[in-house]
N, C-alpha and C positions, 0 to 999 in steps of 0.2 A: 704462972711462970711459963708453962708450954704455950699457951696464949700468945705471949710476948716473943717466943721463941717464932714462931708459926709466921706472927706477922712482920717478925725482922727478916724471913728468910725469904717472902713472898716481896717485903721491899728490895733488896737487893738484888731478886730476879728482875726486877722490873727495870734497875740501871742498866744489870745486865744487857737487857735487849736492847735496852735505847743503845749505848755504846755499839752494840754490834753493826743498827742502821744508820746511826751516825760513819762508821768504818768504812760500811758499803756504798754509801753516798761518795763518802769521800772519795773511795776510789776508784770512782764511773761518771764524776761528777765535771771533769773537763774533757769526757767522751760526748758527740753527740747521739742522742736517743735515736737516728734513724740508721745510725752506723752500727748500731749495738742490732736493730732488728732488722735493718738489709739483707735480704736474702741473694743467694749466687745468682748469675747474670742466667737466664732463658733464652739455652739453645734452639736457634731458627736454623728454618731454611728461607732462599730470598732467590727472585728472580728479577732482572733487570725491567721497566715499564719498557714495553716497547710502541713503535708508532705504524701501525698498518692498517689495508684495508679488511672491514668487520662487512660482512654481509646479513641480513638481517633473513635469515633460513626458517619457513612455516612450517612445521609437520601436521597434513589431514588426514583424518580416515577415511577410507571409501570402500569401494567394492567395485570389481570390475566387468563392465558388460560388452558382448560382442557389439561389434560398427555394425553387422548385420544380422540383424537374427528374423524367420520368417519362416513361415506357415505352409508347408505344401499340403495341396488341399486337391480334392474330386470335383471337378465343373461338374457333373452328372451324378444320378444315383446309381446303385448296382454293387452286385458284389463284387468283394475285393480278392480276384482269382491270385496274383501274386506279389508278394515284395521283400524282393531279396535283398534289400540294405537293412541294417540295425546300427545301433547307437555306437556312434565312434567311425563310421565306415566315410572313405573318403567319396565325395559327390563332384562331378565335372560338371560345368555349364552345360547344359541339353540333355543329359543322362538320363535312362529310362529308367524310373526307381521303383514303379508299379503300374499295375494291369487289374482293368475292372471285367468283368463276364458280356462281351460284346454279341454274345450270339441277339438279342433285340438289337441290337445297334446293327447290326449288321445286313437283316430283314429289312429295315426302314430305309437304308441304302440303295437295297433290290427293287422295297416298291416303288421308292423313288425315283427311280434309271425307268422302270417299267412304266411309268407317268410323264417321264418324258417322251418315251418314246410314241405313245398313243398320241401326244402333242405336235409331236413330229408329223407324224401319219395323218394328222388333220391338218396340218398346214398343209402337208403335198396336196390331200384332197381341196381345199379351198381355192390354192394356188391352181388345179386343173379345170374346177368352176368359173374362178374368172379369168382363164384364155378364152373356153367356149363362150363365156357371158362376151367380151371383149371381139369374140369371131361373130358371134350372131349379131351385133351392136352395127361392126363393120358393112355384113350382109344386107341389114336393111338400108344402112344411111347409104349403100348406093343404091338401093331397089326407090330408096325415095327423093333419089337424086334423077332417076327417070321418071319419075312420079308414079309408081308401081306400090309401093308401101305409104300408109299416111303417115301423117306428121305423130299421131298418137303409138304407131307401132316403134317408130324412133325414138321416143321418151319411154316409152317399157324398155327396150331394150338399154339404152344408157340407164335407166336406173334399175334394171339388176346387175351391169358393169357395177355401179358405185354400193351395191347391196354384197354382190363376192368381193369387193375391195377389202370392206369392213369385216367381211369372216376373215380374209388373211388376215387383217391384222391382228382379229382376235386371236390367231391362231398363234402370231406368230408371239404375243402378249402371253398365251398362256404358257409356250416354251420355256420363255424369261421366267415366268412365275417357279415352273417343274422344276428347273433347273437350279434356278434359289433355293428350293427345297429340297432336290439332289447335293448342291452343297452345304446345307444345314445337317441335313443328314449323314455325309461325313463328314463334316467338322464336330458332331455326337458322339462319332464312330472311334475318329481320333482322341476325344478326351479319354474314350477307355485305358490310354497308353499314358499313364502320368509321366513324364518328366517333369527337371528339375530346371527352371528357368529363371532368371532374375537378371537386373538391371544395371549398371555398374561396373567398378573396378573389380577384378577379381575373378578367377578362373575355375576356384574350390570351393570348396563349404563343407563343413563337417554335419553329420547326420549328430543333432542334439537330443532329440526324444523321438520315440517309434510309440504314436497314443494307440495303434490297431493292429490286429493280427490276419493274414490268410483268413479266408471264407468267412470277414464281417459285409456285413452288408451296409452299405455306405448311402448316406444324402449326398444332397449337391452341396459341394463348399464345406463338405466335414473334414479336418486336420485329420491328416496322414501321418508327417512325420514334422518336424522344426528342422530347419538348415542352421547354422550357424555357420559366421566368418571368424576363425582363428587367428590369422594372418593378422587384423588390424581391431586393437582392444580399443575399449574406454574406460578411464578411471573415474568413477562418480564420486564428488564427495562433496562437500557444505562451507561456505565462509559465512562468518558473524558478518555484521554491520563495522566492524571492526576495519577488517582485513577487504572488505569489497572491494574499496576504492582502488587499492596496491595491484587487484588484479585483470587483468586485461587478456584478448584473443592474440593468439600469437606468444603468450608468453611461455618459456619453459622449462618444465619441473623433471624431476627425479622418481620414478616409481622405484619402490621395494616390499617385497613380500617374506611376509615368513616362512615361508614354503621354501625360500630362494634367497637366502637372509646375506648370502655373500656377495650378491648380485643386484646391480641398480640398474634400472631401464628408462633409457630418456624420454621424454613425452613433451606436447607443446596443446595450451590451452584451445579448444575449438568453440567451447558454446557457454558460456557465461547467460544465467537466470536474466533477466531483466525486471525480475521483481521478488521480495524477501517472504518469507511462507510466516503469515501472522502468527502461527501456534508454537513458530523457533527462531524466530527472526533469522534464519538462514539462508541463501539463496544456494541451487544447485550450477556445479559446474563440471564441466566434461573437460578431461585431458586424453588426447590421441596418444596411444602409445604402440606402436610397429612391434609385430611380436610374428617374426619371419621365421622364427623355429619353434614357435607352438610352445613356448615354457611356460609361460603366463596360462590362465584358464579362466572363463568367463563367470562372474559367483566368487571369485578368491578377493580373502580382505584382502586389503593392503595400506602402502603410507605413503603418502603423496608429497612430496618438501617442493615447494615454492619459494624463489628467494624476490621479498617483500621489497627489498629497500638494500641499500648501501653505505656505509661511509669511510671514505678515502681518507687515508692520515688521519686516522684516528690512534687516540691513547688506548691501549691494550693492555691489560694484565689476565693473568690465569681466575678463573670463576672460583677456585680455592680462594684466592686470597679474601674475597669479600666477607666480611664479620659483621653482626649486629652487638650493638653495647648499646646500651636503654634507651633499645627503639630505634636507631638510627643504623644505616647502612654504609659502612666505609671500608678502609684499609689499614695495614699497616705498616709504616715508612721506617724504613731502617735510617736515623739521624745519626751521627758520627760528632763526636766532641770530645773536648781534655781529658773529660772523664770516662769516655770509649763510647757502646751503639748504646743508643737506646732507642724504644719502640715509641712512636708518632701515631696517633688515630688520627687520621683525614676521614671526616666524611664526606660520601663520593653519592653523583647522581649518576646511574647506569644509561646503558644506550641497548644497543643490541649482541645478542650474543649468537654465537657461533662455534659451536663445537664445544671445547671448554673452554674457550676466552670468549671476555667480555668487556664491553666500549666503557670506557671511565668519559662521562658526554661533560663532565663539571668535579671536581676542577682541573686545571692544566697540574698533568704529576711530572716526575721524573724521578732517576734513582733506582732503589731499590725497594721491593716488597713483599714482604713476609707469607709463603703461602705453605708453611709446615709451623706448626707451635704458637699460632695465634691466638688460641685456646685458652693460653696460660697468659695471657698478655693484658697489660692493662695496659691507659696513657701514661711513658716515660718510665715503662719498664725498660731495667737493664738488657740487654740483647747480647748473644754471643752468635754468631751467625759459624754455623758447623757445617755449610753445604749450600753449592747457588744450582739452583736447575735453572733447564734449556725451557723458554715457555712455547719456544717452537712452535709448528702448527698442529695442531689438535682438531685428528679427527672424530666428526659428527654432527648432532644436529640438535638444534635449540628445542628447549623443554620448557613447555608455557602449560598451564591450566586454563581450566575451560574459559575465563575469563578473560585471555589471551595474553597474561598477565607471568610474568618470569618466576620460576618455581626455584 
């Protein structure tokens, strides 16, 4: 009997349910399924596409080196009696920066002058042998003009004339010699006096390294001290095979340092590689950059922005707005209809970027585009648009990986 009880109670549970999903059908059953699970509309923010020009802005590393940098050095050997400049200290054109021990230099000068002079003293002697050669020469050819002297005393005498000729001259041959070697011997004398001399634009130079001290003893041609030019830098740095073609002499860039992070310094391309380094496919290029108040220093990294390319009337939106959905690069278009916004994915082919906007190069947009809450978006999500920003102009500068490629 409880048997019979147990399984009447357990059948009538079971109309039970049925009834109740039959109820719940019925009364959701002329609602539709995507009304019942629609969720409330995804508050955006949206900025209008706009159409300007996009410059196509490179940022390179480099390092900065003087337009001039150069080696003051000793023509002579000897020691080095003094040098009153050290590192940092400012250098004029022709400045005396140091002094070698000339007391030998000085000696060589004396016997020098003393060597001329004995050259001298045999000229006049030579010169007094052939007036007399010249007066006895005279004496015979008239004694043998009455025919008092022969014809043989007349050729002695003419050829010791042409015998004192040849002592002047050797005399006067070895004057020229003395005297070359009186000016070799102070232009020795004067190397003892290093000045600072060079070639070019530019009036100063900065004392860059001091390699020696007082009382070293110096060779000839051993570095003293480095000059550097302050006044007019070079920015070094490297393009791919990429970017070469874009760049050209005469073009011009923006230097900035972190040293100096609020500050940009204009510069214009001078020496462009003419051939790519096998072991980085990069070539080197020099940018001039005028640094007439010394802020810059020669050795400081820095970042070079070259602008590559342009394009005029171009579609612009903000670098926010761009989303990836599987795999593919787009945006998203605030669409307007009976039913209110909802969100549009356009896939977009990008152009150049600049700052934080970036060139929409494919397809032609217009309207409006979502670049707050596209996170939550999917194609032909409801939208509620809660705020439009200004996409205005946005400062800075394009961010690429090493492959030159949009990060």
């Amino acid at each position: 009997m409880n048997k019979v009880r147990k399984l009447l109670m357990a059948v009538f549970g079971g109309f039970l349910a049925l009834a109740l999903v039959a109820l719940f059908y019925q009364r959701f059953a002329d609602e539709p399924v995507d009304r019942v699970r629609e969720p409330g509309a995804v508050a955006v923010e949206v900025v209008s596409v706009e159409r300007d020009t996009v410059r196509n802005l490179r940022t390179f590393s480099g390092s900065l080196a003087s337009r001039s940098r150069f080696d003051v050095a000793a023509k002579v050997g000897g020691q080095l009696s003094s040098l009153p400049v050290d590192i940092g200290d400012p250098i004029e054109r022709g400045q005396l920066i140091a002094r070698l021990d000339d007391e030998g230099f000085v000696q060589e000068v004396a016997q020098s002058q003393a060597e001329v002079e004995v050259a001298r003293a045999n000229l006049e002697e030579a010169g007094s042998s052939l007036e007399l050669a010249e007066r006895e020469r005279d004496r015979v050819q008239a004694l043998r003009e009455r025919r008092v002297a022969s014809a043989a005393d007349l050729e002695a005498a003419e050829a010791r004339v042409l015998a004192e000729r040849s002592r002047v001259r050797v005399a006067e041959a070895t004057i020229e010699q003395r005297q070359a070697g009186l000016r070799a011997a102070e232009l020795r004398l004067s190397y003892t006096r290093i000045a600072a001399r060079w070639e070019g634009e530019g009036d100063s130079r900065v004392v860059g390294e001091r390699y020696v001290d007082e009382g070293t003893t110096l060779t000839a041609n051993q570095p003293i001290v480095s000059l550097v030019d302050l006044r007019n830098l070079r920015a070094v740095f490297q393009v791919t095979e990429r970017d070469y073609p874009r760049v050209r002499i005469g073009q011009e860039g923006t230097v900035t340092s972190d040293v100096l992070p609020d500050e940009t310094f204009p510069g214009a391309v001078i020496r462009l590689a003419p051939q790519f380094r096998e072991s980085s496919r990069h070539a080197r290029v020099e940018l001039e950059v005028p640094n007439p108040e010394e802020r810059l220093k020669p050795g400081q990294f820095v970042r070079v922005s070259l602008e590559l390319g342009r394009a005029e009337d171009a579609v612009v939106v903000p670098r926010d707005s761009i989303v990836r959905r599987e795999g593919r690069e787009g945006v998203f278009m605030v669409e307007s209809g009976e039913e209110g916004d909802k969100a549009r994915f356009v896939e977009v082919r990008t152009g150049y970027i600049e700052g934080g906007r970036i060139q929409i190069a494919e397809p032609e947009l217009s309207g409006d585009v979502v670049v707050l809450g596209q996170d939550q978006l999917a194609d032909g999500t409801r939208v509620r648009v809660v705020g439009r920003g200004d996409s205005g102009d946005v400062e800075g500068v394009a961010r690429f990986d090493e492959a030159g490629e949009v990060r």
